[in-house]
N, C-alpha and C positions, 0 to 999 in steps of 0.2 A: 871862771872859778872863783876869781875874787867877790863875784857878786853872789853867788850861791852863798858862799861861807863868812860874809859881813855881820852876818848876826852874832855869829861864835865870838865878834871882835872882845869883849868885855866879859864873857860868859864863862870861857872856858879855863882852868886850872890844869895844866899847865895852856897856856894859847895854843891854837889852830899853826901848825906853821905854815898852812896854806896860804894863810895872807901875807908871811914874812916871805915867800917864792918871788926870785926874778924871774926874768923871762928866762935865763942862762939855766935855771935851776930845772924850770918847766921843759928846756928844750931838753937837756942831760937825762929826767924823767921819761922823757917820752922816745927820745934816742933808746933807752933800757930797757923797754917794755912798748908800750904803743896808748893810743887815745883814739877816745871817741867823743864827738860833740854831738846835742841833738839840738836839731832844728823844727820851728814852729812856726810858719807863715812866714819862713824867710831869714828869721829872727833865732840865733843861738841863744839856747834856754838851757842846757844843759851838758855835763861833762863829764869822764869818767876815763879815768886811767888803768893802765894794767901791769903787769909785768908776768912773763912767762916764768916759773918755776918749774923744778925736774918731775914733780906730780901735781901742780896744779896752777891754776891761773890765781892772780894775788889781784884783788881789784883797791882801787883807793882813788879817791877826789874824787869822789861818786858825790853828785850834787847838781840842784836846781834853781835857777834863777826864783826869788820867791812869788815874781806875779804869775811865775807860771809853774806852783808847782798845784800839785791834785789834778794834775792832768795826765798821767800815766807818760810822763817824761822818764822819771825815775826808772819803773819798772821798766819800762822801753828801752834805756841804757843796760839794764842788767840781762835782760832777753837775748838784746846785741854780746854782750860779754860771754854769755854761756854760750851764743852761737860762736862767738872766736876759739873760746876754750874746746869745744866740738873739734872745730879745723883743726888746733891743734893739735889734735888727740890725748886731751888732756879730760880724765874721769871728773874734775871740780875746780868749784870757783871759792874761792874764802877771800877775808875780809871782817876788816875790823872796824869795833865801835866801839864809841866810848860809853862808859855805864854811865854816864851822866845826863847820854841824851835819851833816855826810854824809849822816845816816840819811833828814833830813829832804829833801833835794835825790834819794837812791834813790825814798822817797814818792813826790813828784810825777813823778819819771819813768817809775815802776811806771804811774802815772797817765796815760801819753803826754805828759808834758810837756816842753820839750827846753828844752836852754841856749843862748841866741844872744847874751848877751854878758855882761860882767862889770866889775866896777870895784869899788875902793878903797871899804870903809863911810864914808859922810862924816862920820864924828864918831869914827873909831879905825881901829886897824891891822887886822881881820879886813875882807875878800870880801863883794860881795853878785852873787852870782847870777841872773842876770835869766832867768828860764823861759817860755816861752809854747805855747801849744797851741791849734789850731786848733778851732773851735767851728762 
């Protein structure tokens, strides 16, 4: 995870607190909800956390190692998540993004995902994107 999201290190307003994550924090995240890693010749490339809610799966740390990403890792993590959301029986997946990264909000809607609503990051002046898609 730390290496997917290295880039955000100096970029982002307010920071990623993905990189401020112990392991204590990552274990209590994924106690809460659950993870998935995806692998490529062996080699973890990519990660994606969840959390069950009363209608919907919540996805976050969704991210890719950068020498491997344009390899449909990405979309292959979110494929897996709609299929857990499925098991669940749960109608959708949502998931947030920040308005400062564009590329990453085109991602998910290449992916059918759509925006239904937005608000203020609560710890700084950029956007969070709220996306949801139907499963």
């Amino acid at each position: 995870m730390r290496k997917a999201f290295a880039e955000y290190q100096d970029r982002l307003v307010p920071p990623s607190n993905a990189l401020n994550e112990t392991i204590e924090d990552v274990r209590k995240a994924m106690a809460a909800g659950g993870a998935l890693l995806a692998y490529l010749e062996g080699v973890a490339v990519g990660t994606a956390r969840y959390q069950i809610r009363s209608d919907h799966l919540y996805a976050e740390r969704v991210g890719v190692v950068p020498d491997y990403r344009r390899r449909g890792v990405s979309a292959a993590l979110m494929t897996a998540l709609e299929n857990v959301a499925r098991e669940a029986g749960l109608p959708e997946i949502r998931l947030g993004v920040r308005a400062s990264l564009p590329s990453n909000l085109r991602h998910y809607e290449n992916l059918g995902y759509r925006a239904f609503e937005s608000a203020p990051h609560p710890r700084g002046p950029d956007w969070v994107i709220m996306l949801r898609k139907q499963v």
